[in-house]
N, CA, C and O of each residue as an XYZ file, in Angstrom:
612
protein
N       9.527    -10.891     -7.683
C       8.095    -10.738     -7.760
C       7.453    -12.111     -7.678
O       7.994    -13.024     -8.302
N       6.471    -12.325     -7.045
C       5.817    -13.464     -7.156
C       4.102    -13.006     -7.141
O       3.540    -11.917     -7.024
N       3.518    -14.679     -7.354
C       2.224    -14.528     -7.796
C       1.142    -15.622     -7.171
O       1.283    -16.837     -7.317
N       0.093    -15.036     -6.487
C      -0.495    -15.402     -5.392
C      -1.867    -15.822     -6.424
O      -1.967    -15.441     -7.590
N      -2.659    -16.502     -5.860
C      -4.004    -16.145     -6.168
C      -4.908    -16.720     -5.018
O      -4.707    -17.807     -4.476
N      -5.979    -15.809     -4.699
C      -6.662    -15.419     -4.093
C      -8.135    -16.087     -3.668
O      -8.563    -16.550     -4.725
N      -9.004    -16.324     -2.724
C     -10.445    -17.024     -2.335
C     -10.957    -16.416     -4.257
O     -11.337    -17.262     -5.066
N     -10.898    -15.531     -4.486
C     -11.347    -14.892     -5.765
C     -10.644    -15.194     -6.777
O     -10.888    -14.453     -7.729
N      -9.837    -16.005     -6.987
C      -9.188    -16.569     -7.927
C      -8.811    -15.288     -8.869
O      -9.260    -14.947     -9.964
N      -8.125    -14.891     -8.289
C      -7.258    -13.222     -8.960
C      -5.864    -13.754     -8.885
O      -5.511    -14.369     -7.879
N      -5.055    -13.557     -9.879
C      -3.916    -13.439     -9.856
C      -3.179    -12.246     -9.493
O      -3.128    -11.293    -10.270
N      -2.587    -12.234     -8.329
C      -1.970    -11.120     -7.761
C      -0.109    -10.893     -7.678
O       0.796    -11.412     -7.025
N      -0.171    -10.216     -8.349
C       1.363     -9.849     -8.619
C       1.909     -9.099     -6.951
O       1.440     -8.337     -6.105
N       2.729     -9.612     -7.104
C       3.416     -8.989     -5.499
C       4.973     -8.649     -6.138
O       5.604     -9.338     -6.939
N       5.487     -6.980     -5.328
C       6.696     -6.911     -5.553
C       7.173     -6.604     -3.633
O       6.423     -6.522     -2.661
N       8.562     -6.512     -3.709
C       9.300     -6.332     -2.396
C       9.495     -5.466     -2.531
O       9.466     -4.960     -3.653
N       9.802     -4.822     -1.454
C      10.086     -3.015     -0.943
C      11.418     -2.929     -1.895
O      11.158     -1.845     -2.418
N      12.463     -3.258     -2.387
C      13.284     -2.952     -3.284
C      12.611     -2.465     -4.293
O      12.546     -1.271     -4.584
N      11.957     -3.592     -5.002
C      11.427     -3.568     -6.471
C      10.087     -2.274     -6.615
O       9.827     -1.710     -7.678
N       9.301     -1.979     -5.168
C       8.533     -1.127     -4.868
C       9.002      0.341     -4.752
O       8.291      1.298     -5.057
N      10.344      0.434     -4.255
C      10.901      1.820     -4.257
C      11.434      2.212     -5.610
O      11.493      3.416     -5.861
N      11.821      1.358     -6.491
C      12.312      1.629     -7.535
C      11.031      1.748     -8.887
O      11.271      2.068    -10.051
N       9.674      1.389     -8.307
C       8.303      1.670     -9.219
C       8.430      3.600     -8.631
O       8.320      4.583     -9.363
N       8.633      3.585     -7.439
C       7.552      4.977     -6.937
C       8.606      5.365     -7.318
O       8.279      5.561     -8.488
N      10.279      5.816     -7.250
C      10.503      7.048     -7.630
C      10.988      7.104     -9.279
O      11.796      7.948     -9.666
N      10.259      5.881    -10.371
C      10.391      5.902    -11.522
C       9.186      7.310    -11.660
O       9.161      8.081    -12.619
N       8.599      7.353    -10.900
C       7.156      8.383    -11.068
C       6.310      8.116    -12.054
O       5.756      8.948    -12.773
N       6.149      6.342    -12.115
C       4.958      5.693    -13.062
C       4.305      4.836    -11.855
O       3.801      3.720    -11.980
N       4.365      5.240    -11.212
C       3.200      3.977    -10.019
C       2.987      5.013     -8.925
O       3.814      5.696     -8.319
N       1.354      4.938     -8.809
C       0.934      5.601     -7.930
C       0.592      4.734     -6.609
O       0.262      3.621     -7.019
N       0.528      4.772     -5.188
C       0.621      4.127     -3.977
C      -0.878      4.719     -3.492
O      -1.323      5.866     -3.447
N      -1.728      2.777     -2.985
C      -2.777      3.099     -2.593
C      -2.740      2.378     -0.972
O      -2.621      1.203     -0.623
N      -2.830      3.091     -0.533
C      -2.553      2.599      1.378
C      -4.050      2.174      1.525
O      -5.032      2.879      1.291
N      -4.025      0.686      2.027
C      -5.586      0.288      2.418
C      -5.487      0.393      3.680
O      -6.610      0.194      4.143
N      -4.739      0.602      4.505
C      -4.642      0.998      6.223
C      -6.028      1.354      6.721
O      -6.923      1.127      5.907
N      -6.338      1.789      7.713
C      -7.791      2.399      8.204
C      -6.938      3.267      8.305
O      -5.719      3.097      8.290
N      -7.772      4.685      8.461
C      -7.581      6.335      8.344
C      -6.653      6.693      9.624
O      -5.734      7.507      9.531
N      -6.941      6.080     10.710
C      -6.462      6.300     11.637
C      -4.729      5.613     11.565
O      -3.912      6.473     11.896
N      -4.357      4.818     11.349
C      -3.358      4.155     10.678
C      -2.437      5.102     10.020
O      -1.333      5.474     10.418
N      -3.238      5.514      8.667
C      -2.699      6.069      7.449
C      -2.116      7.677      8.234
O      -1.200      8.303      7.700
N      -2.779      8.174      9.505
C      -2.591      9.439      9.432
C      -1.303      9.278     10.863
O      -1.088     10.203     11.646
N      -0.664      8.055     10.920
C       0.386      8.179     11.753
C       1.470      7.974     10.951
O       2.626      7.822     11.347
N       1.050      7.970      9.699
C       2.561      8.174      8.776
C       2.247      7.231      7.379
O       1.491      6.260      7.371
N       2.758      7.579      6.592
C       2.227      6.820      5.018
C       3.541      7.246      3.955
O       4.356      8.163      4.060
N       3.411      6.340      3.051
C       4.409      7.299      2.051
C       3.787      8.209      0.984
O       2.764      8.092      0.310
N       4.542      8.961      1.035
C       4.764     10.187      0.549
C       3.622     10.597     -0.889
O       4.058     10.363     -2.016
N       2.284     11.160     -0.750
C       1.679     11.130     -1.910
C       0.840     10.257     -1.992
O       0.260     10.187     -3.075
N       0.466      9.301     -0.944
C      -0.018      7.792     -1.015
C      -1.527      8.590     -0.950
O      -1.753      9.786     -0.764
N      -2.466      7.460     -1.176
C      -3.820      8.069     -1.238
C      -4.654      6.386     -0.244
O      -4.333      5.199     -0.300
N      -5.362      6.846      0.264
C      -6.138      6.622      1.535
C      -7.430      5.730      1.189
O      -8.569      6.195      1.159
N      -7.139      4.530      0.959
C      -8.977      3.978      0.709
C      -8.668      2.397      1.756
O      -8.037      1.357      1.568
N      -9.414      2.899      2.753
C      -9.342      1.751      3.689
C     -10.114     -0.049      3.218
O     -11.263     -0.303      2.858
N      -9.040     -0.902      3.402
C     -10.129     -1.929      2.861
C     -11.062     -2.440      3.814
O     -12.205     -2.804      3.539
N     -10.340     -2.462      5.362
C     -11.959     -2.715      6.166
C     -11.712     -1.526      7.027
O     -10.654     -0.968      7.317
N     -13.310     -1.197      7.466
C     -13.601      0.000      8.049
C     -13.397     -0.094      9.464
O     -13.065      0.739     10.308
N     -13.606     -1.007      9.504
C     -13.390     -1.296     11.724
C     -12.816     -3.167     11.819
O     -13.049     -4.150     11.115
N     -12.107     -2.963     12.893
C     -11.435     -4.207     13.078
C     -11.402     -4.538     14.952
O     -10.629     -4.011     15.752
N     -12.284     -5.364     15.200
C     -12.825     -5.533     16.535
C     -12.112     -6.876     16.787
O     -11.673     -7.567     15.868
N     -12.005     -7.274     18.378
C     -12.086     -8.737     18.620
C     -13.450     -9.771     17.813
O     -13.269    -10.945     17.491
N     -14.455     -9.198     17.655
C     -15.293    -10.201     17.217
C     -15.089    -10.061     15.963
O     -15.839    -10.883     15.436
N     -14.500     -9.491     15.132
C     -14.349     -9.321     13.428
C     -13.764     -8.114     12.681
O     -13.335     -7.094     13.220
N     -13.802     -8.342     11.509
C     -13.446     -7.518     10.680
C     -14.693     -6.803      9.767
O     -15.389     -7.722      9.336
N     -15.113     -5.743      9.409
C     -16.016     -5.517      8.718
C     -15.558     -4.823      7.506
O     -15.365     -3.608      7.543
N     -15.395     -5.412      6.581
C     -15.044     -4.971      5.097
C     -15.664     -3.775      4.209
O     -16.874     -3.793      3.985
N     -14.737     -2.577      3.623
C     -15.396     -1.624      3.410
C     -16.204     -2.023      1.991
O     -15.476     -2.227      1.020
N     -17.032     -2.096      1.881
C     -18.187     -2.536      0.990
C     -17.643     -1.753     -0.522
O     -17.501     -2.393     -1.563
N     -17.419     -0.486     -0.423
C     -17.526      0.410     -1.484
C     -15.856      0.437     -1.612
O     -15.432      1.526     -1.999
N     -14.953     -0.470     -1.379
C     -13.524     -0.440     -1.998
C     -13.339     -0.019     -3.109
O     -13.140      1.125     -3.519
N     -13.414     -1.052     -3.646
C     -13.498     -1.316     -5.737
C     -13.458      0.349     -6.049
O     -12.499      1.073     -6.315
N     -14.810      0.637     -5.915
C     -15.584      2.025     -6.393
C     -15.046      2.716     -6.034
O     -14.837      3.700     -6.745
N     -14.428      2.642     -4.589
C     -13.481      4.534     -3.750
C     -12.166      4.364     -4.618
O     -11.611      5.445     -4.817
N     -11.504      3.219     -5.208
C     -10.306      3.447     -5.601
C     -10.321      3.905     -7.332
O      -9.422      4.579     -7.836
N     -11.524      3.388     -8.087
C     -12.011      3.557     -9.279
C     -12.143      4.618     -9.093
O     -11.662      5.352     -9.956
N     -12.933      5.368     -7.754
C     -12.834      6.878     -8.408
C     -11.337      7.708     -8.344
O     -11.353      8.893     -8.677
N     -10.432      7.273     -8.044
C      -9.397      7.603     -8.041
C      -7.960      7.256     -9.318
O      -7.096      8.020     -9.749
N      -8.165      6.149     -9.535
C      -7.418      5.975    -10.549
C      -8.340      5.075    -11.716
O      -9.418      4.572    -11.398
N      -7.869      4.970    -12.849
C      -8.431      4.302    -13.957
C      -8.105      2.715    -14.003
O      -7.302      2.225    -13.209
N      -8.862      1.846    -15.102
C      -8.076      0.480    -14.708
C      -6.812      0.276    -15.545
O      -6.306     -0.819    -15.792
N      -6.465      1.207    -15.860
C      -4.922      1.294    -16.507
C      -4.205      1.731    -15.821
O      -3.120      1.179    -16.004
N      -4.128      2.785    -14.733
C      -2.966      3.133    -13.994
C      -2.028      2.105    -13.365
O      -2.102      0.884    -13.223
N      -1.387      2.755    -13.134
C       0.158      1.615    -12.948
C      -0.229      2.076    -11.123
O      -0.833      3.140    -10.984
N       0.012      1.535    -10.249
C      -0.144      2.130     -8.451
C      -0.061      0.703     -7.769
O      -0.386     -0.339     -8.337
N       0.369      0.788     -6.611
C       1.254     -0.111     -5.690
C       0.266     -0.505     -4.521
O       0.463      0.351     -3.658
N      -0.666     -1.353     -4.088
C      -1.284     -1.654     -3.039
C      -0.748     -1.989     -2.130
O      -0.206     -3.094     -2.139
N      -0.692     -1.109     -0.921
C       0.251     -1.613      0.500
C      -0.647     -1.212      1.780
O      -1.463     -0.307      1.949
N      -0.164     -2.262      2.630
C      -0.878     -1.420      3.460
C       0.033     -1.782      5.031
O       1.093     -1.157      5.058
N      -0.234     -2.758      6.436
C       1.203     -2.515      7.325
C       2.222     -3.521      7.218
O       3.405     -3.248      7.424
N       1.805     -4.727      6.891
C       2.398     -6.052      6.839
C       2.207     -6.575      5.390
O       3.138     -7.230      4.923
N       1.391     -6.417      4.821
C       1.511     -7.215      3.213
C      -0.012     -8.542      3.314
O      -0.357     -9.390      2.491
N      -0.629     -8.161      4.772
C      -1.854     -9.591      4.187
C      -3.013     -8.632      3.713
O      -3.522     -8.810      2.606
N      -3.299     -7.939      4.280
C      -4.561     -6.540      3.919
C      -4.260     -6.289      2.568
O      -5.246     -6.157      1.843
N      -2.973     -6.172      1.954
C      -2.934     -5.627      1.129
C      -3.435     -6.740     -0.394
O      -4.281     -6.476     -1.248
N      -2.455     -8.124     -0.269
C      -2.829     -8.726     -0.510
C      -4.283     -9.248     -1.195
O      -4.503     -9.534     -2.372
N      -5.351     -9.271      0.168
C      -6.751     -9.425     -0.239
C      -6.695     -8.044     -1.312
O      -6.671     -8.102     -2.541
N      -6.684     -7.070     -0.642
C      -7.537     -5.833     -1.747
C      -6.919     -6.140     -3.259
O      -7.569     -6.550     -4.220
N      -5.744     -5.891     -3.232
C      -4.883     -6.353     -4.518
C      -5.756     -7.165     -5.592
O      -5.797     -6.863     -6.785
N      -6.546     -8.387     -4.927
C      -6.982     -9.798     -5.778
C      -8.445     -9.254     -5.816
O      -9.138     -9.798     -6.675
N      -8.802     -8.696     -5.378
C     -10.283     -8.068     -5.484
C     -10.446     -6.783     -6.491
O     -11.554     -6.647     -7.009
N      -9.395     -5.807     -6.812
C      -8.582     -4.854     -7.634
C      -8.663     -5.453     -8.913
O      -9.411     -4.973     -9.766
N      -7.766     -6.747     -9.198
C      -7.160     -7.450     -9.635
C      -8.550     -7.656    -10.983
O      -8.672     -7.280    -12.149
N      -9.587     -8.636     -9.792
C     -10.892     -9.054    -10.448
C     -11.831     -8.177    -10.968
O     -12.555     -8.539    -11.895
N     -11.913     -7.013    -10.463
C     -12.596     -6.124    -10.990
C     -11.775     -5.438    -11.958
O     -12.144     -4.305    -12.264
N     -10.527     -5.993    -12.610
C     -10.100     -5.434    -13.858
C      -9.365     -4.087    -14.322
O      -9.264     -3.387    -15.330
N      -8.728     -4.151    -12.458
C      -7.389     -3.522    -12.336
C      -6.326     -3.870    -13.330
O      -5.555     -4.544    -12.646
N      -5.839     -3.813    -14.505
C      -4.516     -4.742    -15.133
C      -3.149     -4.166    -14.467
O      -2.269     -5.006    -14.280
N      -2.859     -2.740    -14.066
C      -1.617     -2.431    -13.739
C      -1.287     -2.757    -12.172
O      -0.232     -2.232    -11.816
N      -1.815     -3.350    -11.372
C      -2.014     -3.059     -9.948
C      -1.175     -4.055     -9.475
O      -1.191     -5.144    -10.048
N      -0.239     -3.816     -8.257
C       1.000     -5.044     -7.953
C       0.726     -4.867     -6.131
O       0.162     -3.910     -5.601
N       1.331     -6.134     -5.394
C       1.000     -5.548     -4.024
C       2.271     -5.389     -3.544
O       3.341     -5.803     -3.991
N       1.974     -4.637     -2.429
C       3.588     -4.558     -1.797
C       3.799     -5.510     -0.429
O       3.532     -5.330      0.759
N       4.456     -6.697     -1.240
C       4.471     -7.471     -0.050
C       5.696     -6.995      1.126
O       6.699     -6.299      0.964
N       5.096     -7.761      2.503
C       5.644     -7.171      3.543
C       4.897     -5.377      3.868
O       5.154     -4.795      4.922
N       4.137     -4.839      2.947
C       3.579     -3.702      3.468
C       4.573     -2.910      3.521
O       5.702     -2.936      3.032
N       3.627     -1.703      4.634
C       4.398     -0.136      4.865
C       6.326     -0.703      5.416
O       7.401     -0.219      5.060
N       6.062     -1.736      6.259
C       6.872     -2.021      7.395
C       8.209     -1.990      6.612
O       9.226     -1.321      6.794
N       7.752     -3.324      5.281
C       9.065     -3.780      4.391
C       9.983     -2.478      3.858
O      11.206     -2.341      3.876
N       8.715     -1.390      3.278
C       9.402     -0.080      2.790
C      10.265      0.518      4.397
O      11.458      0.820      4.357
N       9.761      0.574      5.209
C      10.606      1.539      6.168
C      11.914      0.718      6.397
O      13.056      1.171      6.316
N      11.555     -0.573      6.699
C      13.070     -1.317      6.735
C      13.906     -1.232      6.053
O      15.029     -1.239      6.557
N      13.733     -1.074      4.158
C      14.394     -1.004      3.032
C      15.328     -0.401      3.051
O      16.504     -0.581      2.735
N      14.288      0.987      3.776
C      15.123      2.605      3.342
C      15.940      3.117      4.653
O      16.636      4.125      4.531
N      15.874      2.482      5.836
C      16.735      2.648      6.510
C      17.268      1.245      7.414
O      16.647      1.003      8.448
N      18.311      0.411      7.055
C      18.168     -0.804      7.647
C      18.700     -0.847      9.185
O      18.885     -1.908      9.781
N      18.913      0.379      9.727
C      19.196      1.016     11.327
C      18.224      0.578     12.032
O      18.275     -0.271     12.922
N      16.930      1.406     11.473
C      15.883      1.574     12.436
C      15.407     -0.075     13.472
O      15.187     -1.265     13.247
N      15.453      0.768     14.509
C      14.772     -0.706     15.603
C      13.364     -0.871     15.723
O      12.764     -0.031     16.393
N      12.796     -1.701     15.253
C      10.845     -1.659     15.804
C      11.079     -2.341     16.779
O      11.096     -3.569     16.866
N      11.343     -1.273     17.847
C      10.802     -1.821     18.662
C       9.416     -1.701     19.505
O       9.372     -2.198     20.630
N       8.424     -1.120     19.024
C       6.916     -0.961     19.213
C       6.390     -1.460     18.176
O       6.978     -1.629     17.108
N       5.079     -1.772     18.448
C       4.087     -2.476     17.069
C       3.803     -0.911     16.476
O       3.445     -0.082     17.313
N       3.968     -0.412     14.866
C       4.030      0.305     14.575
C       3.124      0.266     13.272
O       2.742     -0.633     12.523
N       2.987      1.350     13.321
C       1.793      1.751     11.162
C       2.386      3.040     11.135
O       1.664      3.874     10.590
N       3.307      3.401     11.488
C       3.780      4.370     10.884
C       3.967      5.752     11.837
O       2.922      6.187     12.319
N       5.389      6.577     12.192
C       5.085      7.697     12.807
C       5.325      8.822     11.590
O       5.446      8.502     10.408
N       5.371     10.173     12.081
C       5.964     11.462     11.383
C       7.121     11.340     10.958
O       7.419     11.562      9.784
N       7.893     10.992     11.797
C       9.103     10.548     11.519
C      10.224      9.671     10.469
O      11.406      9.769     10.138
N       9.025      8.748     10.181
C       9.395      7.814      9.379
C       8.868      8.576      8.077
O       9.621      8.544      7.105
N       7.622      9.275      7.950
C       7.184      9.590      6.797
C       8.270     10.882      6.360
O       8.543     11.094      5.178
N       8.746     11.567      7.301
C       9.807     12.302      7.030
C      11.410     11.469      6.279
O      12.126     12.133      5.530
N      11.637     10.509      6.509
C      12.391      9.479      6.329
C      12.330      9.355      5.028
O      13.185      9.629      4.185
N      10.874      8.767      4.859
C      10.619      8.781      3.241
C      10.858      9.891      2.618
O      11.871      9.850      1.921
N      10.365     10.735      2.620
C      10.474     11.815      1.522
C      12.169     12.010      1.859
O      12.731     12.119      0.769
N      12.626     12.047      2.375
C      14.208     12.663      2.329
C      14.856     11.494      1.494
O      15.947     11.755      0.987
N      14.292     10.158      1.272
C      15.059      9.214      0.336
C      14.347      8.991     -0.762
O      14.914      8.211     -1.526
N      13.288      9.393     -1.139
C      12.544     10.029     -2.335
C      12.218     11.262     -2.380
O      11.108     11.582     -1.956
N      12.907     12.025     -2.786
C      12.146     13.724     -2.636
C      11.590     14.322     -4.028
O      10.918     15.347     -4.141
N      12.089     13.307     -5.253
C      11.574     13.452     -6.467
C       9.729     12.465     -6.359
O       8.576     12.854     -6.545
N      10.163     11.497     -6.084
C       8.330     11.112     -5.801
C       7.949     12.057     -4.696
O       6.926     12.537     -5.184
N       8.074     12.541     -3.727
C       7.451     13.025     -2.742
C       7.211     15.021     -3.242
O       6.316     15.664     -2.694
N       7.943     15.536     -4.060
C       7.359     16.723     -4.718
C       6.697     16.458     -6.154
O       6.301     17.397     -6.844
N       6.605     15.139     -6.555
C       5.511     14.910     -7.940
C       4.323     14.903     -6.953
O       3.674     15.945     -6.864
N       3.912     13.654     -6.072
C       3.275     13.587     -5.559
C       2.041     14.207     -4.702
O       0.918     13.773     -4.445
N       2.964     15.826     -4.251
C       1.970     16.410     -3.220
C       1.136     17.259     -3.858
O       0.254     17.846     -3.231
């Protein structure tokens, strides 16, 4: 685990897809995918819940979803224990330290992202396409967690 801090001076706890698979199928950490929707719905893990941190991502910029904080507050409390990931580990990162500051205490990121978990759990698979995730893989998951993936649904 290591510990980042942030333009926001948040201390952000980061774990690796090892230390991350072994939170989710303890079935005390809930998984918040900051992906955009479109992303999240080509594959996610298992139970994960959906709050994009930026809403559109253009050549001229990024536009940040304003109401983060608040979409994930309405979802969990600032005590829940839950895993911020999202494809690579930098997206996730930012949201994490912004989480973090607004007085998240249980919240960890998953560095390396969705990608690190799919590599973890099967160290076969080839990327060979730029990927966020297919059916396939999310099928993947649940067959190597099937105790988080029936708490979850």
């Amino acid at each position: 685990m290591g510990s980042l801090r942030s333009s926001t001076s948040a201390a952000v706890e980061s774990v690796d897809a090892e230390a991350a698979c072994g939170l989710l199928a303890s079935e005390q950490y809930g998984y918040v995918d900051v992906r955009m929707w479109e992303d999240f719905e080509k594959g996610h893990v298992a139970g994960a819940r959906n709050v994009p941190y930026y809403l559109s991502v253009t050549p001229h910029g990024k536009e940040r979803n304003p109401d983060f904080v608040d979409q994930v507050a309405a979802l969990h409390s600032k005590e829940d224990r839950f895993l911020v990931g999202c494809r690579s580990g930098v997206r996730s990162r930012l949201a994490t330290a912004d989480l973090v500051a607004a007085g998240f205490a249980n919240v960890k990121n998953l560095q390396g992202g969705y990608l690190s978990l799919l590599k973890s759990t099967n160290q076969d698979w080839t990327f060979s396409h730029n990927i966020t995730g297919f059916p396939a893989m999310r099928f993947q998951w649940e067959e190597t967690f099937p105790s988080t993936t029936r708490r979850l649904r």
